[in-house]
LUMVOTI-46080 format. One line per field, with one value per residue (C-alpha): residue in three letters; chain; z, y, x. Coordinates in steps of 0.1 Angstrom, whole numbers, plus 5000, padded with zeros to 4 digits. Each point is the difference from the previous one (the first is absolute). Example, Ala and Ser with C-alpha at 12.3 -4.5 7.8 and 13.67 -1.06 7.14 Angstrom:
<nugus>
code: [ala; ser]
unit: [A; A]
z: [5078; 4993]
y: [4955; 5034]
x: [5123; 5014]
</nugus>
This chain:
<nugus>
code: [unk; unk; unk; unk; unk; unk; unk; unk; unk; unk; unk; unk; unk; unk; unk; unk; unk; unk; unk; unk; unk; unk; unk; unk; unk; unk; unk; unk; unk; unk; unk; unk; unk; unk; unk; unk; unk; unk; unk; unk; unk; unk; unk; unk; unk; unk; unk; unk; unk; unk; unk; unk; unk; unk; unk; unk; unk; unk; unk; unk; unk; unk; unk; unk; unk; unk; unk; unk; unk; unk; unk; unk; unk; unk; unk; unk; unk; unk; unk; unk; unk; unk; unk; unk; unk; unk; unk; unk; unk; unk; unk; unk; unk; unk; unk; unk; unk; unk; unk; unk; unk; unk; unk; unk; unk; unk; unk; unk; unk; unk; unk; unk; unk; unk; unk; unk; unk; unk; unk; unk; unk; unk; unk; unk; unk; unk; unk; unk; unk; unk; unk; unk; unk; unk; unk; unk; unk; unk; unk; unk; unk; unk; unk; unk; unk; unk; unk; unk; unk; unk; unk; unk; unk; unk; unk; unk; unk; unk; unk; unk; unk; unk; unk; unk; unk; unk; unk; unk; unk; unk; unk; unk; unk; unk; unk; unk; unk; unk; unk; unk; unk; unk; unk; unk; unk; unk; unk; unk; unk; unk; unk; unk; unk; unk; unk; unk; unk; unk; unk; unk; unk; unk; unk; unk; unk; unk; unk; unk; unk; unk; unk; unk; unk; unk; unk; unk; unk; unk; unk; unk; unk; unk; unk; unk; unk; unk; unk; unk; unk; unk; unk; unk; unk; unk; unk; unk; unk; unk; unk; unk; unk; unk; unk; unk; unk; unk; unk; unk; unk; unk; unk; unk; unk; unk; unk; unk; unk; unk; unk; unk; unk; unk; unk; unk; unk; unk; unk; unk; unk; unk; unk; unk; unk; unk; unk; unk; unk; unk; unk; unk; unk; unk; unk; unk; unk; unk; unk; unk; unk; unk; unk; unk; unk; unk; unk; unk; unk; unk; unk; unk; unk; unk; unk; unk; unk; unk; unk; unk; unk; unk; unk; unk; unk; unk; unk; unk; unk; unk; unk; unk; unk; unk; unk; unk; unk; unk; unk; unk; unk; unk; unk; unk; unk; unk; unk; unk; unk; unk; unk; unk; unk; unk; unk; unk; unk; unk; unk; unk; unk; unk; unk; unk; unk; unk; unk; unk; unk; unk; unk; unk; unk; unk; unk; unk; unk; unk; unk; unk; unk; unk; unk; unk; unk; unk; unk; unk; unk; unk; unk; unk; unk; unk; unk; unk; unk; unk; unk; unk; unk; unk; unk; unk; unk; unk; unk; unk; unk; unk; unk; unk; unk; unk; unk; unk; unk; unk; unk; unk; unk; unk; unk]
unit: [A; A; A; A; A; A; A; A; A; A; A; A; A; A; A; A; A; A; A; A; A; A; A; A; A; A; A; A; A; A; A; A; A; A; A; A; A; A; A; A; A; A; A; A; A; A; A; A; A; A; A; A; A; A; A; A; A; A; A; A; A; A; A; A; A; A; A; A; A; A; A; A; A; A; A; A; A; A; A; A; A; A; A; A; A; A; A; A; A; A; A; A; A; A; A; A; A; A; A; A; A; A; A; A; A; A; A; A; A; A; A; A; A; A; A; A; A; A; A; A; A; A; A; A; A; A; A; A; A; A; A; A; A; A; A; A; A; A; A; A; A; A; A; A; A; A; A; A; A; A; A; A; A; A; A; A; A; A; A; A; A; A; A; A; A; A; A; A; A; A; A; A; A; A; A; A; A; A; A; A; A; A; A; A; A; A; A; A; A; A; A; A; A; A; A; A; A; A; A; A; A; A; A; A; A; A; A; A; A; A; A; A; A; A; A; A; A; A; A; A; A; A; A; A; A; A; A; A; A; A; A; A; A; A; A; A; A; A; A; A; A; A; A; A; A; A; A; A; A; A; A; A; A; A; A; A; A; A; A; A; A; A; A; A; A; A; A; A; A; A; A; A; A; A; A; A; A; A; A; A; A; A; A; A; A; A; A; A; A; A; A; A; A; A; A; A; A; A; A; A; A; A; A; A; A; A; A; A; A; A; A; A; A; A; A; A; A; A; A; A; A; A; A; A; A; A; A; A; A; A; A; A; A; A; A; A; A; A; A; A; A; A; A; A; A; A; A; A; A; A; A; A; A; A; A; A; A; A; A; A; A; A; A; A; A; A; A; A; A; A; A; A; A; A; A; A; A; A; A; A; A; A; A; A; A; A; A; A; A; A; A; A; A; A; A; A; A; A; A; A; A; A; A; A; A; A; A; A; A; A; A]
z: [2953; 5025; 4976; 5012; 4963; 4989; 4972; 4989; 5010; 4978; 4978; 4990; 4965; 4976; 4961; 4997; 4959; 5001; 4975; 5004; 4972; 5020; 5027; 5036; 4995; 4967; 5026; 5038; 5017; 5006; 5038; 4998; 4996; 4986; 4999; 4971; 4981; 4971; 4975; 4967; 4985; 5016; 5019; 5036; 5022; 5032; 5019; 5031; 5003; 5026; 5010; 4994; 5033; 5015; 4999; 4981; 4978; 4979; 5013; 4974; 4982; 4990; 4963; 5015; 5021; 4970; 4981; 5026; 4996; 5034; 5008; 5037; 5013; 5035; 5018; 5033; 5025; 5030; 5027; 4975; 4995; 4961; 4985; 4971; 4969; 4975; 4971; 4987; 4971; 4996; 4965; 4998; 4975; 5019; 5016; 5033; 5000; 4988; 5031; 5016; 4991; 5007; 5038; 5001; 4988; 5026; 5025; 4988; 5003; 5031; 5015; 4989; 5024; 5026; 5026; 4972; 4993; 4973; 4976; 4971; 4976; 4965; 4984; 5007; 4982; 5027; 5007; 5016; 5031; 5029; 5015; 5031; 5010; 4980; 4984; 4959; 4997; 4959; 4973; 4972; 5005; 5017; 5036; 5006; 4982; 5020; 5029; 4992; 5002; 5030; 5015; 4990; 5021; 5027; 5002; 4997; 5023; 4977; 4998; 4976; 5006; 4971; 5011; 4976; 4963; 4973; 4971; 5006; 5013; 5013; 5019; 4972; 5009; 5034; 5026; 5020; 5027; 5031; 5023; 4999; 5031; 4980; 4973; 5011; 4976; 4972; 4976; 4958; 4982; 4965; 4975; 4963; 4989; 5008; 5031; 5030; 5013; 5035; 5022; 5029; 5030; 5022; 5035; 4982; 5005; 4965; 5004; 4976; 4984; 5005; 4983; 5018; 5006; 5001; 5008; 5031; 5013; 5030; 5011; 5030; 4981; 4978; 5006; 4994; 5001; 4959; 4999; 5013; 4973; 4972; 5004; 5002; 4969; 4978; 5012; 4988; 4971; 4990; 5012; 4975; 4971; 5003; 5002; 5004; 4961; 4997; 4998; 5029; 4981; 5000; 5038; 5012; 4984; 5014; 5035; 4993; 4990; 5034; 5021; 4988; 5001; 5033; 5009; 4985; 5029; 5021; 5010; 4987; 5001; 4987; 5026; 4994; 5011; 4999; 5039; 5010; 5032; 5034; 5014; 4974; 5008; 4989; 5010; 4984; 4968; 4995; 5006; 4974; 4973; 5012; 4992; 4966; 4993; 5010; 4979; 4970; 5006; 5000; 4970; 4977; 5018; 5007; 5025; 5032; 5023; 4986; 5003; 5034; 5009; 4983; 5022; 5034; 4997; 4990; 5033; 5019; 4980; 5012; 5031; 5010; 4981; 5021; 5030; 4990; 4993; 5036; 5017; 4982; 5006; 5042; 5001; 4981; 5029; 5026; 5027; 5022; 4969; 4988; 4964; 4973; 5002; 4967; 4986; 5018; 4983; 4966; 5002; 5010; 4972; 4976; 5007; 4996; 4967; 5002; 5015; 5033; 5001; 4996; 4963; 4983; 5020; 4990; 5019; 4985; 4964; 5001; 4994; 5015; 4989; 5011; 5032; 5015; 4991; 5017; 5031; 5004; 4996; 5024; 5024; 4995; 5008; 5028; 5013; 5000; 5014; 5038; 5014; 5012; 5041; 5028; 5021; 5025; 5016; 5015; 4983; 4973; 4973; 5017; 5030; 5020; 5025; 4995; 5036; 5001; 5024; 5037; 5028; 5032; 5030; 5016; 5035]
y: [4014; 5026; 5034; 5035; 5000; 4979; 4992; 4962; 4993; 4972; 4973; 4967; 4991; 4971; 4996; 5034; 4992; 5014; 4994; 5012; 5023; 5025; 5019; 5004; 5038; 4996; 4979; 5012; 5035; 5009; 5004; 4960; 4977; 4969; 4958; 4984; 4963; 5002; 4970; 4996; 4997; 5028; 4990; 4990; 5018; 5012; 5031; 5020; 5034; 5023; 5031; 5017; 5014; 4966; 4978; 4977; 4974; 4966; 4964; 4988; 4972; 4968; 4984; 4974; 5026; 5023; 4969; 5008; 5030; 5011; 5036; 5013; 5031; 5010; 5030; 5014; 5001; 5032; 4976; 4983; 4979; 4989; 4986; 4978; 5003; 4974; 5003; 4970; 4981; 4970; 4990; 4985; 4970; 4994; 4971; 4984; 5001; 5037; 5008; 4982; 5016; 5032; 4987; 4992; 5032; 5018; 4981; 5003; 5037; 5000; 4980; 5025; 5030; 4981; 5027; 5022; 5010; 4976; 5009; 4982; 5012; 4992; 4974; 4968; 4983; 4978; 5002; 4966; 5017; 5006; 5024; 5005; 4965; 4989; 4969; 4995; 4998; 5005; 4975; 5025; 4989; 4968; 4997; 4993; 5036; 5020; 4982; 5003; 5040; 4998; 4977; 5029; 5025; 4974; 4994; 5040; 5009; 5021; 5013; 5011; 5032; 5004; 4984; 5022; 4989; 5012; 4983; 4990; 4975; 4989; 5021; 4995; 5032; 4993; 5018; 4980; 5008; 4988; 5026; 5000; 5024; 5030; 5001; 5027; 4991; 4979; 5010; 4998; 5029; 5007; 4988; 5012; 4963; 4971; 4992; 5022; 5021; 4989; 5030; 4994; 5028; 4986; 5014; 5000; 5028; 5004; 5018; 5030; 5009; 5040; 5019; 5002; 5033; 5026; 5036; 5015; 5031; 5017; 5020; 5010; 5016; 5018; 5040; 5006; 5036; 4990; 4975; 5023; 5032; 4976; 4982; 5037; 5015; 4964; 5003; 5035; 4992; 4974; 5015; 5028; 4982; 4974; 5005; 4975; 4996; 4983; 4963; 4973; 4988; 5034; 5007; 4966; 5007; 5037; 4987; 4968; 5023; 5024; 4974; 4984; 5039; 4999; 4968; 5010; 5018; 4975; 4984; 4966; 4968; 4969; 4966; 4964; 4973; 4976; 4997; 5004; 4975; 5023; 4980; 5012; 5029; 5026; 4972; 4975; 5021; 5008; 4965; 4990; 5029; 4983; 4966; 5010; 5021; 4973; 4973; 5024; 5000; 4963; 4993; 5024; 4986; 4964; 5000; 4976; 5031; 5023; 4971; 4990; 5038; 4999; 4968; 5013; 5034; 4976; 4975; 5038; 5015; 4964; 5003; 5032; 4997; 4970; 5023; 5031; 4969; 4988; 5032; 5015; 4971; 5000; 5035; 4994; 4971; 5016; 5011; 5022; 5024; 5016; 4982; 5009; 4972; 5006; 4993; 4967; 4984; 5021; 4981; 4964; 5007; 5007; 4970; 4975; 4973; 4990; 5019; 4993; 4974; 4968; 4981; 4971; 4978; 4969; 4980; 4969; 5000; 5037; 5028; 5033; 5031; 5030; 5019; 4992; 4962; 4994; 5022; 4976; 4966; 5013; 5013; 4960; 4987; 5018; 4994; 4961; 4992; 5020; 4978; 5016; 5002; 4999; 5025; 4991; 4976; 5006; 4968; 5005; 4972; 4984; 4993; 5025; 5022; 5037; 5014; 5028; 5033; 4989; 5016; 5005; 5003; 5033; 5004]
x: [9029; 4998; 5003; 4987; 4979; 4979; 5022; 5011; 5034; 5000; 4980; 5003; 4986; 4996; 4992; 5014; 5000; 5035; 5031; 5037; 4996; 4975; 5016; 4990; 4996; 4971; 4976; 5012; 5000; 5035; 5003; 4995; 5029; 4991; 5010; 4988; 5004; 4982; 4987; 5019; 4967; 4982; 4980; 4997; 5029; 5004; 5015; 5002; 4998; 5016; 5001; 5035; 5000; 5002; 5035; 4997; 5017; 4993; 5007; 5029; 4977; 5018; 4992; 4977; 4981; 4997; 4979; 4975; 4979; 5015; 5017; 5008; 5018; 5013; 4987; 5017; 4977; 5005; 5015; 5024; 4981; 4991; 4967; 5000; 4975; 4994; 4975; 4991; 4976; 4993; 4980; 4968; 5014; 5033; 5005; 5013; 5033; 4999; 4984; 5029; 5026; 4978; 5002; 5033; 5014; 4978; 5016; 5036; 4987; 4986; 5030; 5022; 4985; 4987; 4994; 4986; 4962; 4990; 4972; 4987; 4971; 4988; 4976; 5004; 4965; 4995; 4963; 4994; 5017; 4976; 5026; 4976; 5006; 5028; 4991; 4991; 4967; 4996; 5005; 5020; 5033; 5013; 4996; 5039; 5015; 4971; 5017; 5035; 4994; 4980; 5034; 5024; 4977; 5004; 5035; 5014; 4971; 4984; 4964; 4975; 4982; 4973; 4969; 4976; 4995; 5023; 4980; 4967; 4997; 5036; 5026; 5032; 5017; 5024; 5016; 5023; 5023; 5022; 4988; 4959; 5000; 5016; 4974; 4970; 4975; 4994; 4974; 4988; 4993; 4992; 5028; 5011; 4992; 4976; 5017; 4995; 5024; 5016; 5009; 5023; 5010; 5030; 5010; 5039; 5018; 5026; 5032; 4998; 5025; 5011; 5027; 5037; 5000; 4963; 4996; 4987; 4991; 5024; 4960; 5018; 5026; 4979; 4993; 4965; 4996; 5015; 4977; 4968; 5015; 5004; 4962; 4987; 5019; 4989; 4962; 5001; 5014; 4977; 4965; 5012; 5009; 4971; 4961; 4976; 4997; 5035; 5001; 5006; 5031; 5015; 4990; 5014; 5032; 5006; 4988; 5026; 5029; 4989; 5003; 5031; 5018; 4990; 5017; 5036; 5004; 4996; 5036; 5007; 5018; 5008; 4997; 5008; 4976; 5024; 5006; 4962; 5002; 4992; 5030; 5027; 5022; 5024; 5030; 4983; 4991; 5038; 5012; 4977; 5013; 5035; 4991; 4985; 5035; 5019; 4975; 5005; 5041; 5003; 4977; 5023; 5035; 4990; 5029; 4997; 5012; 4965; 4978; 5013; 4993; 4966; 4993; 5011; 4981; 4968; 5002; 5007; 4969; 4979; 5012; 4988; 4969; 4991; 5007; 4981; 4973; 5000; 5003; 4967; 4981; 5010; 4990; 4964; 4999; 5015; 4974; 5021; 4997; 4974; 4996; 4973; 4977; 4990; 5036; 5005; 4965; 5010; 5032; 4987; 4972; 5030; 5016; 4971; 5001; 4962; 4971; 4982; 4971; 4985; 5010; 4979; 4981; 4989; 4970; 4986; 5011; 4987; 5026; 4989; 5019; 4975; 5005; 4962; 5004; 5033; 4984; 4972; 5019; 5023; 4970; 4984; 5035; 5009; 4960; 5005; 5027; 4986; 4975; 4968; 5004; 4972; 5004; 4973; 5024; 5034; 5017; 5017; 5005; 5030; 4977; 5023; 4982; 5001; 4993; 4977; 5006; 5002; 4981; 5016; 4979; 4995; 5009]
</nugus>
């Protein structure tokens, strides 16, 4: 995902080795919130792993889905949009009809948020797969369950990403999704086992979550000629009770404790980001505090005259949200006034579910996936279907007659 670090916003694991009697916090850093399904005998299992400042929750898992080694979670996405992630593994020894089920229940899934980002990762020990061309090509398992996976792709219009090997010399690890176009790059890198480790960086933007109210600073409320006496009174203070043997610690901690003096005299307060669309107003801000009141009213009376009050004062908050709506979008459109370009595209861009440019293409049996490939079949494409004309003649190849520039006599 899009992040301003280079941190992970979140992973996707299998044979985590994990039982219910160790706790997420013995094996995870704690600014991760994590989805696990664990074996009863200890091995195998499979989680996901967030970061707590996305939104996130788990997909409610039926009994039959649970006999899978399956677990997905939803993640809000900026535009409102959601992304789906499944973890899944699929054991060496298991069968056909285990695999199956694994389908079906990553259907049901899939079904169930159809306009969302899907994403499925995790070890499915498939190696017969030729996921270049996808067709079985290997003789370890039998020809009709490497096809039945290679059928569920098909039908949910799903792709596979990793084309490097994860275990020499098969690719078992997978990274499959429903929208090929938002995925950057693809690549292996070194893993904590004997499988390699596959590293993916989409062009999603998450929705982080903030807190409901922060601080900020009122700067143009602020009188410096404090702030310029009380910088000069702490510097003196600390060049003379500090020399150059002290310690760093000691140092960053006075110049810490400076600099945060410095700042309580700075003017403060306390904003909600609850109402962070450009389009919402002061109105619209208090119609929605009278909604809530009136929501909060009706929940503790349960009286049909609250709830019908509740109800009217949410079509009215609708209403004129759908109007505020319309009226900032005419004005970003409108070109009798003179708009921002910028915020028109920023907007559009905002509102976008899958990012510009060409998807899979498929030529002969061949699947090509990288940028330069697709550029050249559509180059050899385009180049066949124009024939090559002779331009020596004025015919062209409908026999018509393409009169060349007359000369009119001179008088």
């Amino acid at each position: 995902m899009k992040s301003p670090s280079d941190q992970v916003h979140h992973q996707l694991s299998v044979e985590s080795w994990l039982k219910s009697s160790i706790k997420n916090s013995e094996v995870f850093p704690s600014d991760y919130v994590v989805y696990r399904q664990d074996r009863a005998d200890g091995y195998g299992g499979v989680f996901v792993a967030c970061r707590d400042t996305l939104i996130t929750h788990d997909i409610h898992l039926t009994a039959l889905q649970l006999s899978c080694e399956l677990v997905a979670c939803h993640i809000q996405l900026a535009d409102q949009s959601s992304l789906i992630a499944c973890s899944v593994y699929r054991q060496p020894s298991s069968d056909k009809s285990y695999l199956a089920e694994l389908c079906r229940q990553l259907t049901a899934i899939h079904m169930k948020f159809p306009n969302s980002a899907f994403w499925i990762a995790g070890d499915t020990n498939l190696p017969d797969i030729n996921w270049i061309n996808s067709c079985t090509t290997g003789h370890s398992y039998p020809v009709t369950l490497n096809n039945s996976f290679l059928d569920f792709l098909n039908d949910n219009a799903l792709s596979q990403m990793v084309n490097t090997l994860t275990r020499d010399p098969n690719i078992l690890d997978v990274f499959i999704t429903n929208r090929p176009s938002l995925v950057e790059t693809c690549d292996t890198v070194d893993g904590i086992s004997d499988h390699e480790a596959v590293l993916v960086v989409s062009s999603v933007i998450a929705n982080l979550s903030s807190p409901s109210k922060r601080i900020i600073y009122l700067w143009a409320q602020a009188d410096f000629n404090i702030i310029r006496s009380n910088i000069q009174t702490l510097c003196e203070d600390f060049l003379n009770n500090h020399s150059s043997s002290t310690s760093v610690d000691v140092l960053w901690n006075e110049f810490l404790s400076i600099c945060n003096t410095c700042m309580d005299s700075v003017p403060t307060k306390l904003i909600s980001s609850k109402c962070k669309h450009p389009w919402i107003n002061n109105y619209i801000k208090r119609l929605t505090r009278r909604k809530q009141r009136a929501y909060n009213q009706a929940r503790r009376s349960n009286l049909s005259t609250d709830w019908s009050k509740y109800y009217d004062l949410k079509r009215q908050s609708q209403r004129e949200c759908r109007t505020a709506f319309n009226r900032y979008v005419s004005n970003l459109v409108d070109p009798n006034k003179n708009t921002i370009i910028k915020r028109l595209w920023s907007f559009i861009k905002n509102k976008r579910q899958d990012s510009v440019g060409v998807g899979t293409l498929k030529h002969q049996d061949e699947t090509f996936v990288d940028a330069t490939d697709k550029a050249n079949l559509l180059v050899d494409y385009f180049s066949s279907v124009f024939a090559n004309e002779d331009h020596t003649t004025n015919s062209d190849t409908c026999g018509w007659h393409i009169p060349t520039t007359i000369q009119h006599p001179t008088t």
